[in-house]
C-alpha angles and dihedrals in degrees: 000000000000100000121232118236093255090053096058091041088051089042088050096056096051086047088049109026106033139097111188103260112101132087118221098275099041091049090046086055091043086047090040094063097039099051094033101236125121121274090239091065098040092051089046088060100034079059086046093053090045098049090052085051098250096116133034113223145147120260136178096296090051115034123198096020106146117234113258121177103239121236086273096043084059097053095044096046089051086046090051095044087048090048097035088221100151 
């Protein structure tokens, strides 16, 4: 899966900015707000990031499961923030 821009910015602040306490849609209104992009389009691509394995959220099926970047998530985000590529 080749990532948009919006996804690694989106995949760098919560690799930045985050601390582990927010569930999807709480985090998509936080992020929202911070990049200045409406919620609809952050949690599209917080379910996008989840679905390819690079974060760890809740969806319909489990409710109230905090984001955490996966193992994955981690390395690429480092990689992104190194290269300041977002």
């Amino acid at each position: 899966m080749k990532l948009t821009r919006r996804q690694k910015q989106i995949l760098v602040q919560v690799y930045l900015r985050y601390d582990g306490n927010a569930t999807l849609t709480s985090l998509a209104r936080e992020l929202s707000a911070y990049l200045n992009i409406p919620e609809s389009t952050v949690k599209w691509n917080l379910r996008l990031l989840r679905d390819a394995g690079l974060i760890r959220a809740g969806s319909y099926k489990e409710k109230n499961v905090p984001v955490r970047l996966s193992k994955a998530g981690l390395l690429l985000a480092e990689k992104l923030v190194s290269l300041k590529v977002y």
